[in-house]
N, C-alpha and C positions, 0 to 999 in steps of 0.2 A: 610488770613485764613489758618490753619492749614489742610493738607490734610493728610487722613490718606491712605498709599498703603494698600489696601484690600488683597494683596497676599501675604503680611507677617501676615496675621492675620488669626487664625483659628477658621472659624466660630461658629463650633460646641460649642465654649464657650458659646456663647450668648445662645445658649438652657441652657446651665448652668446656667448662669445668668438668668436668667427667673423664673427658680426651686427655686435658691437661694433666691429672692425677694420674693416670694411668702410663700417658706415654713419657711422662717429667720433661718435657720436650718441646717447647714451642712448634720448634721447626717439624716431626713426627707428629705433633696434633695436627699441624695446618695440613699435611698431608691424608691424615685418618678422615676427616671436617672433609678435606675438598675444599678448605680456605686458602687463600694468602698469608704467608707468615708474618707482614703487617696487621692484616686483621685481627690474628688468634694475638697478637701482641698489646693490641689495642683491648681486646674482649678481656685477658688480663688485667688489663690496670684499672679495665670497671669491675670486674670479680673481685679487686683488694678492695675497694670503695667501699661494696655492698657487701663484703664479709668484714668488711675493719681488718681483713690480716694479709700479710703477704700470700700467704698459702703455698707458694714456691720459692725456695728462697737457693741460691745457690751455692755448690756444696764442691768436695774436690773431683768427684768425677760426675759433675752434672745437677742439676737440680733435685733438692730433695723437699719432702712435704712436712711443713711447719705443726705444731701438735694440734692449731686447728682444722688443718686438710685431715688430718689424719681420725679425727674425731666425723666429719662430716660425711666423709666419704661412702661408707657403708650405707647412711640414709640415702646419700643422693644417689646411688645405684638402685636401691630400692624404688627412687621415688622417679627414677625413669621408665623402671622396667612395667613398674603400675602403670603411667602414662602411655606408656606404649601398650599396652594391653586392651587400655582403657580405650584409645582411638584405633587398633587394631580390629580384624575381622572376628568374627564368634563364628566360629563354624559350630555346627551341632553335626553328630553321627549317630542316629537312631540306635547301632548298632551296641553303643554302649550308654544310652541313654536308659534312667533308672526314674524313680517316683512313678509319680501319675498321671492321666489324660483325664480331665474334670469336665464330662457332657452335659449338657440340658435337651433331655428328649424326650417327648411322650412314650408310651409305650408301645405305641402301633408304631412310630419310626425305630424305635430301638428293636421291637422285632423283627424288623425289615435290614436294618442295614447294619443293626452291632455285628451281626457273622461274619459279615464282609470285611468290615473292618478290624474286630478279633484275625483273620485270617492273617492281613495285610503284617496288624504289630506282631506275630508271631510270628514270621519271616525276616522282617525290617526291625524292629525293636522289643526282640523276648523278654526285656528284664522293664520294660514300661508298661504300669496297669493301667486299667480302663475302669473311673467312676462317670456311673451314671445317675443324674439325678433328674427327677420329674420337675418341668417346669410349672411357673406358676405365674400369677401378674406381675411378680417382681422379679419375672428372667430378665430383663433389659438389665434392671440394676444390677444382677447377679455379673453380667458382663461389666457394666459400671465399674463395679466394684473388685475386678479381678477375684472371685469367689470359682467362676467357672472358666474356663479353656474359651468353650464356645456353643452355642445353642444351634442345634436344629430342629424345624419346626417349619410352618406356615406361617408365616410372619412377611407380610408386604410392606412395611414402615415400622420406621423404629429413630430414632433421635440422632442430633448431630454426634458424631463421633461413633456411631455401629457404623461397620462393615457387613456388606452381606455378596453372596452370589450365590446361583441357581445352582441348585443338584443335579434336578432331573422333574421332567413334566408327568405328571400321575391324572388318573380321571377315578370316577365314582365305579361301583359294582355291588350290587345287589347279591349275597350270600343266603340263599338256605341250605337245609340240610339234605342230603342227598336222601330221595325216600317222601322228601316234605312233599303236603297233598296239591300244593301249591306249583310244584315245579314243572309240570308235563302241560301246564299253562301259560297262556301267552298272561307277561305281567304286565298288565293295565293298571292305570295308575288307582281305580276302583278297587281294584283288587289288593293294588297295594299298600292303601290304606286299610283296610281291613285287618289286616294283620297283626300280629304285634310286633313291634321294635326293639331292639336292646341297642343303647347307645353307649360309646367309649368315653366319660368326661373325667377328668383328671382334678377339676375342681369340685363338682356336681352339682353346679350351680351353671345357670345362664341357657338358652337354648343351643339349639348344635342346629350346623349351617343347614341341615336339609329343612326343621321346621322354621327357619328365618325365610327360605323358599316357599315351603308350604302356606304360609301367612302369606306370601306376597302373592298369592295364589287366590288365599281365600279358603285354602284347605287345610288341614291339622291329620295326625298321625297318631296312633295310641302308641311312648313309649312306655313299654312293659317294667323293662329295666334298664338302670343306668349302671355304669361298672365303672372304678377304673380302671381296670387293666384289659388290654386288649385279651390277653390267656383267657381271660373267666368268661370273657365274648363269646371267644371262642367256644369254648365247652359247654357253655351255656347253649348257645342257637344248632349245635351237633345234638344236642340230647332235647329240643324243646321243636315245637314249630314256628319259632320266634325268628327275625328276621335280620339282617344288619348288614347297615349299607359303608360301605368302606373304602380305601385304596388300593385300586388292581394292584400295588407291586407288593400289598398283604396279601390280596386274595388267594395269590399264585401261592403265599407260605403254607398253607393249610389243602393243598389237594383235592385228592379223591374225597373228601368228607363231606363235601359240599359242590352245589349246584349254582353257579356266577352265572346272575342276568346280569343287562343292561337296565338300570335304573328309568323308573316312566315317565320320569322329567328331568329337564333340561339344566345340570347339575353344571356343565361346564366339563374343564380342566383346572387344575390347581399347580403351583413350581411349589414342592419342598426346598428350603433355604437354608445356607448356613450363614451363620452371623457371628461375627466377632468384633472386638474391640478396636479403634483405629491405633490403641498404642504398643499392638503385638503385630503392626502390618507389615512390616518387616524382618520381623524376628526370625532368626533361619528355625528353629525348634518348630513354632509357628506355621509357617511357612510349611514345611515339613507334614507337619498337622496336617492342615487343612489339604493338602494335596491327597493325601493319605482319606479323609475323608469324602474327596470328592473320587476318587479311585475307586471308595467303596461302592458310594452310590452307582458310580457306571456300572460294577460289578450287578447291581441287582436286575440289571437289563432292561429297565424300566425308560420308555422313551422322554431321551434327553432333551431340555432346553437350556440353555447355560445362559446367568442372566453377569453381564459384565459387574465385576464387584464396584462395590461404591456406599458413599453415603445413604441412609432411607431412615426414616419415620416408624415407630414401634406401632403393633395391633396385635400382641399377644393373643393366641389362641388358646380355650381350656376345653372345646371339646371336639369329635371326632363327628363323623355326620350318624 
């Protein structure tokens, strides 16, 4: 078979070709073009070159097309209209956008902010679902790999090519149960070792950020239980006198049921983050997403920090404090 090197060939002829077929017209191409009718006449006689045929040949009233124009034609409209699609804008319209939205999120963030975000694609895009899945040490890769949309989480570094920006700024809170013997107490940090702990880890391995404190203190914590899921926490430290220390924009989800101190040492603040890929960074679908998700976040009222997006460094998180 005959190959033809595509880099000795310039393409722009084939729009000429196209003009030429349609309008059988030198003179009506160079006008269609925006050419000179020397030029389209010149672009001609390299079209017979690189097709070996006349392709127009003249007839009694005007140019007619040779049986290989007539053979080609149909491709070559096709093979413009591709190209023009191809360098064309992608608009996306949520409205009739259908599949899935693929998360990575612990369970304390997803019971913080799926609702908000549930709310948002039920007005903006009714027919796109929502999976959620639980991350793990290979969430970075998960983005890597195009397996997920996009991960939220605690994450301050992550490798060249993640995207990341700030949701919203969270601090620590101390939950017992409303009734607990503990509560009509001032909590000292004595006191608040004493207790038992239930902690949230998603792996159930490694310690959780309040005992990586505690050790750098010199003090330790008896955790009772580890969970994964934030729900069983929950129900857990409602019906126990077990204690668990968490993210004010969870605490607020769970109410009257429970008694929020301020924690007896010096925990800080933390940014929730979203992170995605660099090669969905302009995707309007994307794009769309991620607006959608940081919507949600403002929606949970929880005070804002917005960190500018950009490049960072992976530190996967697997557990809750």
């Amino acid at each position: 078979m005959h190959e033809v090197n595509l880099r000795r060939v310039d393409l722009n002829l084939l729009v000429v070709l196209e003009a030429l077929l349609d309008e059988r017209s030198v003179t009506r191409a160079a006008v269609r073009l925006a050419m000179s009718q020397p030029a389209v006449s010149r672009a001609l006689s390299r079209l017979r070159k690189l097709f070996a045929d006349a392709l127009l040949v003249e007839g009694r009233t005007g140019y007619i097309l040779t049986a290989r124009a007539e053979e080609i034609r149909p491709a070559l409209r096709r093979t413009l209209a591709d190209i023009a699609t191809m360098l064309g804008a992608n608009p996306f319209d949520p409205a009739m956008a259908t599949g899935h939205v693929r998360l990575l999120m612990m369970d304390l963030e997803t019971a913080a902010l799926a609702p908000h975000l549930l709310a948002r694609l039920a007005v903006e895009a009714p027919a796109l679902d929502l999976d959620i899945l639980p991350p793990s040490a290979t969430a970075i890769e998960a983005l890597e790999e195009d397996a997920v949309d996009a991960l939220v989480g605690v994450i301050d570094d992550a490798p060249a090519g993640i995207r990341r920006r700030g949701l919203y700024q969270d601090r620590f809170v101390t939950l017992m149960r409303t009734g607990h013997p503990a509560a009509n107490h001032e909590l000292t940090l004595d006191r608040y070792l004493e207790l038992g702990h239930i902690v949230v880890s998603v792996t159930g391995v490694g310690p959780a950020f309040i005992d990586v404190a505690l050790t750098g203190m010199g003090r330790r914590r008896r955790v009772s239980v580890r969970v994964p899921s934030f729900l069983a926490a929950v129900e857990i430290a409602a019906r126990s006198d077990l204690i668990m220390t968490l993210p004010s924009s969870l605490a607020q989800m769970v109410g009257g049921r429970f008694v929020s101190l301020p924690p007896p040492l010096d925990l800080g603040s933390f940014t929730m983050s979203l992170l995605w890929h660099a090669r969905h960074q302009d995707e309007p679908r994307h794009v769309w997403l991620r607006h959608s998700i940081a919507a949600a976040a403002t929606a949970l009222g929880a005070p804002g920090s917005s960190i500018a997006e950009g490049s960072v460094r992976s530190q996967p998180a697997g557990s809750a404090p």
